[in-house]
Kinemage of the C-alpha trace (Angstrom):
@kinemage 1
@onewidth
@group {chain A} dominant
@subgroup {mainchain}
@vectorlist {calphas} color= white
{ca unk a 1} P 0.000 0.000 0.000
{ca unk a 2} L 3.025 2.165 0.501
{ca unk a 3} L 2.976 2.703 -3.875
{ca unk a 4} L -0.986 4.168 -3.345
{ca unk a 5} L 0.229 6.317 -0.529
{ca unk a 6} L 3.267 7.880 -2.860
{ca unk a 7} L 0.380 8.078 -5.453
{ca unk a 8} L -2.203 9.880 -3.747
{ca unk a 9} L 0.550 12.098 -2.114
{ca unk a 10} L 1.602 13.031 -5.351
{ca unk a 11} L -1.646 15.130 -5.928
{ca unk a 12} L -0.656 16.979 -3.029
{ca unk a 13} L 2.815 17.919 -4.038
{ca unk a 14} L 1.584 18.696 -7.687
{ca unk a 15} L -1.445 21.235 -6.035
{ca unk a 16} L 1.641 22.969 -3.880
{ca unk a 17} L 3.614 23.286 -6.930
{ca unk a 18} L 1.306 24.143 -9.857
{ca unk a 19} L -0.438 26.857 -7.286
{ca unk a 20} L 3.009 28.581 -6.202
{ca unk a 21} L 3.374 28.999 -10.206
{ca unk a 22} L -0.125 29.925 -11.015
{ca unk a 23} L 0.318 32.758 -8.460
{ca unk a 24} L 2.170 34.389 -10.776
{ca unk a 25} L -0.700 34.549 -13.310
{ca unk a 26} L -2.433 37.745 -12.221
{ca unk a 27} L -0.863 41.365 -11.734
{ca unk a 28} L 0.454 40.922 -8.325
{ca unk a 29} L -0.079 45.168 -8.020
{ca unk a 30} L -3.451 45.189 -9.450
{ca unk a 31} L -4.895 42.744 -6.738
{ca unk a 32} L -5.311 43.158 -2.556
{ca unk a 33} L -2.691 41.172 -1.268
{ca unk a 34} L -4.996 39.230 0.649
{ca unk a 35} L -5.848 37.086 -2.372
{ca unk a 36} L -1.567 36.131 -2.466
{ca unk a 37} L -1.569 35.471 1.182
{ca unk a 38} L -4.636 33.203 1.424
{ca unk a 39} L -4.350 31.734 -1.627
{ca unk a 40} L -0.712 31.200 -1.094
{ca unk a 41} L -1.545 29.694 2.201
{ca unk a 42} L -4.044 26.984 0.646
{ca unk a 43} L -1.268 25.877 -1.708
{ca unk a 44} L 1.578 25.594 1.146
{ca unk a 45} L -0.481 23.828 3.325
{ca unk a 46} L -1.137 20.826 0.321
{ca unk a 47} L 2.663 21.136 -0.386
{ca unk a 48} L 3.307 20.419 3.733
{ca unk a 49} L 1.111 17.482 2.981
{ca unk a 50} L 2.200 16.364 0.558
{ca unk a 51} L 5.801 17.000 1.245
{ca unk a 52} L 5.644 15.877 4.645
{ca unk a 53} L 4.293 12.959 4.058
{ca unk a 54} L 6.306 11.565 1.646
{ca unk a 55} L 8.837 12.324 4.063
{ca unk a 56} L 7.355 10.290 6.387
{ca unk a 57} L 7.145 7.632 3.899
{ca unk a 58} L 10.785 7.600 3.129
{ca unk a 59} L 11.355 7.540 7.585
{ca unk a 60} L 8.619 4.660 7.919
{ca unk a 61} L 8.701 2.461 4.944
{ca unk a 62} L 11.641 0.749 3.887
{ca unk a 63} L 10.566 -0.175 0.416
{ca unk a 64} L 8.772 3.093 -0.374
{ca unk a 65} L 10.790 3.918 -2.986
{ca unk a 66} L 11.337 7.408 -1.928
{ca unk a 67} L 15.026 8.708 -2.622
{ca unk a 68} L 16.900 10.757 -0.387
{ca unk a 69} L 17.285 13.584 -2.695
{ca unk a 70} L 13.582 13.598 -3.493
{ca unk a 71} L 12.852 13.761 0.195
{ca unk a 72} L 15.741 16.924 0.667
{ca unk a 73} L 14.015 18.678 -2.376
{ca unk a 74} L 10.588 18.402 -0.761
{ca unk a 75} L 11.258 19.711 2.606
{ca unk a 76} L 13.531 22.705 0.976
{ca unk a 77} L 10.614 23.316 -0.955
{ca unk a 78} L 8.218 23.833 1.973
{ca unk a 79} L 10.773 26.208 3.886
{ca unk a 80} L 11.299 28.154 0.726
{ca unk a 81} L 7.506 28.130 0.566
{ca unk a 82} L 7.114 29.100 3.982
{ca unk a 83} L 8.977 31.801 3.659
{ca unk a 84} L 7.828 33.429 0.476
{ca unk a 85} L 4.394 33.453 2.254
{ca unk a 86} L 5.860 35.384 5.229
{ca unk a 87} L 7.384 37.775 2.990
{ca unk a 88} L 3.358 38.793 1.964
{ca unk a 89} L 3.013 40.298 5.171
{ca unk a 90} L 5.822 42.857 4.415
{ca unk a 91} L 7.249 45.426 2.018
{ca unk a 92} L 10.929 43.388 0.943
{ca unk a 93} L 9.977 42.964 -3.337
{ca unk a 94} L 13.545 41.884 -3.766
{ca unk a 95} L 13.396 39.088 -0.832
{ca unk a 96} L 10.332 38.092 -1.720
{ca unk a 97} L 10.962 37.704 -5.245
{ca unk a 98} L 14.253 35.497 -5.166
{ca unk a 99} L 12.514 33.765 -2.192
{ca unk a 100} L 9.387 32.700 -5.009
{ca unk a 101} L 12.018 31.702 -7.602
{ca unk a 102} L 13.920 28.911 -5.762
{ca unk a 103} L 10.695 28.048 -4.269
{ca unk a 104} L 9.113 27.458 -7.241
{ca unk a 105} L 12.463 26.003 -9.025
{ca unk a 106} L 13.023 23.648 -6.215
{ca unk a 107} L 9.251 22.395 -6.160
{ca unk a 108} L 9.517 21.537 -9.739
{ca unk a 109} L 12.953 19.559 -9.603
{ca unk a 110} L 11.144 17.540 -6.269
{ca unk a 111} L 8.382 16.850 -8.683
{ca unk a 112} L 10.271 15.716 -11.652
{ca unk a 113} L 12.513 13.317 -8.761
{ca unk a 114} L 9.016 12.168 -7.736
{ca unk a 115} L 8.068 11.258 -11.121
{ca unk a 116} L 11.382 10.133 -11.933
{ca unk a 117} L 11.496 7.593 -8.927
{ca unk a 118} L 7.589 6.563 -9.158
{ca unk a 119} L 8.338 4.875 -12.475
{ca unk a 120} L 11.403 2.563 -11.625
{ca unk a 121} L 10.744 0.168 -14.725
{ca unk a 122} L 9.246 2.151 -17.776
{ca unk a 123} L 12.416 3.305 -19.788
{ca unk a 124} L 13.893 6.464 -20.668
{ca unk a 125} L 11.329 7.704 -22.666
{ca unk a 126} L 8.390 6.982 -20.379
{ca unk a 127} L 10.338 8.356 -17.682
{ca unk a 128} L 10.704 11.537 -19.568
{ca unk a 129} L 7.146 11.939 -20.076
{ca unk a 130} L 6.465 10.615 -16.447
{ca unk a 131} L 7.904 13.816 -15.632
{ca unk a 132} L 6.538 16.259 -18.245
{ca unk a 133} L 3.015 15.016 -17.234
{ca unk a 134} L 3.551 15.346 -13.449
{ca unk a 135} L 4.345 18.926 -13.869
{ca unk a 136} L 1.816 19.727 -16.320
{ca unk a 137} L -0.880 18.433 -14.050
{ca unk a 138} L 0.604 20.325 -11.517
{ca unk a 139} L 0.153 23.486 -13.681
{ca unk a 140} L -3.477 22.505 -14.385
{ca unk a 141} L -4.175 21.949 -10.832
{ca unk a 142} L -2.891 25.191 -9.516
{ca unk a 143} L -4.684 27.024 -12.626
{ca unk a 144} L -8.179 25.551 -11.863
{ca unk a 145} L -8.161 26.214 -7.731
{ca unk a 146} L -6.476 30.173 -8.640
{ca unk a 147} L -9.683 30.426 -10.837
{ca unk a 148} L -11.794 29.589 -8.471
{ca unk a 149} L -9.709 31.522 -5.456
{ca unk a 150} L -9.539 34.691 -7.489
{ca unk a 151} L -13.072 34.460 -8.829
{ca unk a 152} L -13.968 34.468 -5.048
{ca unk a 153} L -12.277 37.586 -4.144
{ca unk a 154} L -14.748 39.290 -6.608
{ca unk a 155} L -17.194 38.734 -3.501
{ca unk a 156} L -14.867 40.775 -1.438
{ca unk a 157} L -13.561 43.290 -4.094
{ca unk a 158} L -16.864 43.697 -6.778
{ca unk a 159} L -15.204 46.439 -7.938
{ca unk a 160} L -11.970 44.962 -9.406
{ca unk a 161} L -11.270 44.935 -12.860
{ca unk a 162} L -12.234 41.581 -14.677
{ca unk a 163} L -9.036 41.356 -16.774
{ca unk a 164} L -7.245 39.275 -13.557
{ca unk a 165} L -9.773 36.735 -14.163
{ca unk a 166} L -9.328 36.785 -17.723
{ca unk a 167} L -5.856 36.459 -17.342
{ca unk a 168} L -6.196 33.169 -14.935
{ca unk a 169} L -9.166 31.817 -17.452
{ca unk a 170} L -6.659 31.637 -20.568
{ca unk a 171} L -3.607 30.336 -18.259
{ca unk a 172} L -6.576 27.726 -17.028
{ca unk a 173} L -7.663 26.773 -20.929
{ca unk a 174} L -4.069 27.025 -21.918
{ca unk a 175} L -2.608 23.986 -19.149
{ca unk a 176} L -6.233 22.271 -20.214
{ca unk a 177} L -4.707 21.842 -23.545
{ca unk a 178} L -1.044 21.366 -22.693
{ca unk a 179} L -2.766 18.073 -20.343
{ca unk a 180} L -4.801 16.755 -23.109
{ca unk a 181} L -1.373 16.620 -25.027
{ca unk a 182} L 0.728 15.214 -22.544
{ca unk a 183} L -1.764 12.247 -22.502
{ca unk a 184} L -1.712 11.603 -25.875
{ca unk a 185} L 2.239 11.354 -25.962
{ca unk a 186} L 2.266 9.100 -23.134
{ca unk a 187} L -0.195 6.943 -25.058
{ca unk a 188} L 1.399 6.970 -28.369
{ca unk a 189} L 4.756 5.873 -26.101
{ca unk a 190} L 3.265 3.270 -25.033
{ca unk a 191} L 1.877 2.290 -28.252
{ca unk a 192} L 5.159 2.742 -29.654
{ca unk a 193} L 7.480 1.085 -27.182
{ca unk a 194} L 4.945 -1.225 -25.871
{ca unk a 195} L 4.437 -2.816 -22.825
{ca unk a 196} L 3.778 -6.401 -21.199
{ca unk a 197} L 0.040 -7.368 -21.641
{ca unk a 198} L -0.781 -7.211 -17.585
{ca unk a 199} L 0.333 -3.573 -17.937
{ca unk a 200} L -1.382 -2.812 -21.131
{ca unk a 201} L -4.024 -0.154 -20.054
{ca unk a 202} L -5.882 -0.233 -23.499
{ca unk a 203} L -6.391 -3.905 -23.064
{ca unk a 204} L -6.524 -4.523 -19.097
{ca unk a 205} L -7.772 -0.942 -17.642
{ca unk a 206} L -9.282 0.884 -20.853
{ca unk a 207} L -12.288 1.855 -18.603
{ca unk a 208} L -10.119 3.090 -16.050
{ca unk a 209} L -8.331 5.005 -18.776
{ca unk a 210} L -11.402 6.428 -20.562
{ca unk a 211} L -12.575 8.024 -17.208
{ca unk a 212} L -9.429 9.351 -16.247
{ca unk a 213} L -9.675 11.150 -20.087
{ca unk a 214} L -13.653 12.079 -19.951
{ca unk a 215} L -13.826 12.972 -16.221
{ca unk a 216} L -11.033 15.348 -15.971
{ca unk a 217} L -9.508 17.261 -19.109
{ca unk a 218} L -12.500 16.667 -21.274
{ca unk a 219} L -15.146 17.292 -18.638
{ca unk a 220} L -13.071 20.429 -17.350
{ca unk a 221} L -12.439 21.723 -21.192
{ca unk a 222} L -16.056 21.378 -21.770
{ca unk a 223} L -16.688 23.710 -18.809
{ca unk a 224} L -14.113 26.076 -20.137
{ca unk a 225} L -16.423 27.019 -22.786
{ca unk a 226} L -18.977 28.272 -20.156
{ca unk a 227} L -16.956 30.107 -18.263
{ca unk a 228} L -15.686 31.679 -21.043
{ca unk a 229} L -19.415 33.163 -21.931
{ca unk a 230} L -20.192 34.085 -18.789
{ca unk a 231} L -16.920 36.007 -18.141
{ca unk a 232} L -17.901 37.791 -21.403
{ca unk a 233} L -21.279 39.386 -19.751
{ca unk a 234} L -18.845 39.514 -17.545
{ca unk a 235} L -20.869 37.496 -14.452
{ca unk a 236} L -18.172 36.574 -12.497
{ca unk a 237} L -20.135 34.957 -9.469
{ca unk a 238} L -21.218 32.117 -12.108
{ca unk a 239} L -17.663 31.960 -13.331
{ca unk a 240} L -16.869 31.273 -9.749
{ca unk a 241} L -19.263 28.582 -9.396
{ca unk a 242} L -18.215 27.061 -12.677
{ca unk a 243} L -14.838 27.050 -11.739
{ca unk a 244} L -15.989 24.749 -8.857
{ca unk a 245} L -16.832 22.316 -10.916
{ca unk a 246} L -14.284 22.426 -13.469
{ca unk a 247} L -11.608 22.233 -10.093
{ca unk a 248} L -13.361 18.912 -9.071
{ca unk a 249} L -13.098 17.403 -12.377
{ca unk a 250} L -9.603 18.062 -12.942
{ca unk a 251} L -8.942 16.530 -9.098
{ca unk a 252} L -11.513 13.809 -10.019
{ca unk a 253} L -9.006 12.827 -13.412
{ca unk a 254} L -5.648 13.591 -11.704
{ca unk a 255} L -6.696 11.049 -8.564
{ca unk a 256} L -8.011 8.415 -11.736
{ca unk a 257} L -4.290 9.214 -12.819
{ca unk a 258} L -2.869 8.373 -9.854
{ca unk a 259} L -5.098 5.349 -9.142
{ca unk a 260} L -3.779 4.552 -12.986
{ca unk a 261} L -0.795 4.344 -11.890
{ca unk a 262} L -1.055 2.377 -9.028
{ca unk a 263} L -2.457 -0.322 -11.183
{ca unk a 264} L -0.402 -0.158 -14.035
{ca unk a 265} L 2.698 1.630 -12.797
{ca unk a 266} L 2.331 3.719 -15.670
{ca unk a 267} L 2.213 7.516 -16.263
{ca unk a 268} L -1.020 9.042 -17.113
């Protein structure tokens, strides 16, 4: 069970990470900084869980998997985190600036040694997309829950400009795509390459593989194109409430990724 744990902490890490980079989406001057410092704070607190925990994994578990340098670039991460969030409540740009960069470079090199050590037995080139996929569901994930964050700070600010949300809507659409992608060059790998027949998701777990595709990038994609009208009236409390849903489904297909690969222990 120790391989579903790693799986399911992944999400975690990839919420921490793709939310410290979507931050960087909006004008930071044109917003309160309350939005950075709560919505920073949601994001930390899934990277200390799932940071954390797969530290606790590598401490427990003998045959987690976890590497040493994986665990180091997870808990630098969450310091580095930790601090760029304290820097919100103060006036140092230049601190707080460097302090987001190797936060945000260090959470992506811990994801890409997650990926890189979840997939002991694919092959270079599955490895390689391992990776690219883990970090561009992390990008999705952080673009769907900013949506919705910043779409709720219209309740607290009505009389912000609608081009933030805008902004975050196209980043959102633009990760959607980048997703849909990514899945179709891990599947043409493995059609490619191939792999043993117990591992062969189109012949073993194609239902498993159709919902992670239908429930999360198409279902989310399809509720893209209703946001997008309703930001053009502009309505932005039904944007919100859109964005809810388009946040679960990309959570809903991520976890069916996971769960993917704990079956398979391959990328998706």
């Amino acid at each position: 069970m120790t391989l579903f744990a790693r799986c399911f902490l992944l999400v975690f890490c990839q919420l921490g990470v793709g939310g410290l980079l979507s931050l960087a989406v909006p004008p930071f001057h044109d917003l309160e900084r309350g939005f950075y410092k709560s919505s920073a704070g949601v994001f930390l607190s899934a990277a200390l869980t799932g940071g954390l925990g797969t530290a606790w994994l590598w401490l427990t578990r003998d045959a987690s998997g976890v590497g040493t340098l994986e665990v180091l670039l997870w808990i630098l991460f969450v310091v580095l985190f930790a601090l760029y969030v304290a820097t919100l409540w103060g006036e140092a740009m230049a601190v707080r600036a460097r302090l987001y960069a190797a936060s945000l470079l260090t959470g992506a090199a811990a994801l890409a040694a997650s990926a890189w050590s979840l997939f002991p037995n694919t092959g270079f080139v599955l490895h390689v997309l391992a990776t690219f996929t883990t970090l561009v569901s992390a990008a999705t994930l952080g673009a769907v829950t900013t949506g919705m964050l910043i779409g709720h700070w219209y309740l607290i600010d009505p009389g912000m400009q609608i081009e933030p949300f805008h902004r975050c809507f196209r980043y959102f659409v633009g990760t959607l795509w980048a997703e849909i992608a990514s899945i179709v060059a891990v599947l043409a790998a493995l059609l490619v390459i191939g792999v043993p027949a117990d591992r062969d998701p189109l012949q073993t777990h194609l239902e498993l593989l159709l919902l992670r595709v239908a429930l999360g990038p198409v279902a989310a994609l399809a509720m893209s194109v209703m946001i997008r009208r309703v930001l053009a009236i502009p309505q932005t409390m039904a944007a919100t409430g859109l964005f809810y849903i388009a946040t679960l489904a990309v959570l809903v297909g991520e976890l069916l990724g996971r769960y993917f690969t704990f079956r398979t222990g391959l990328p998706l």
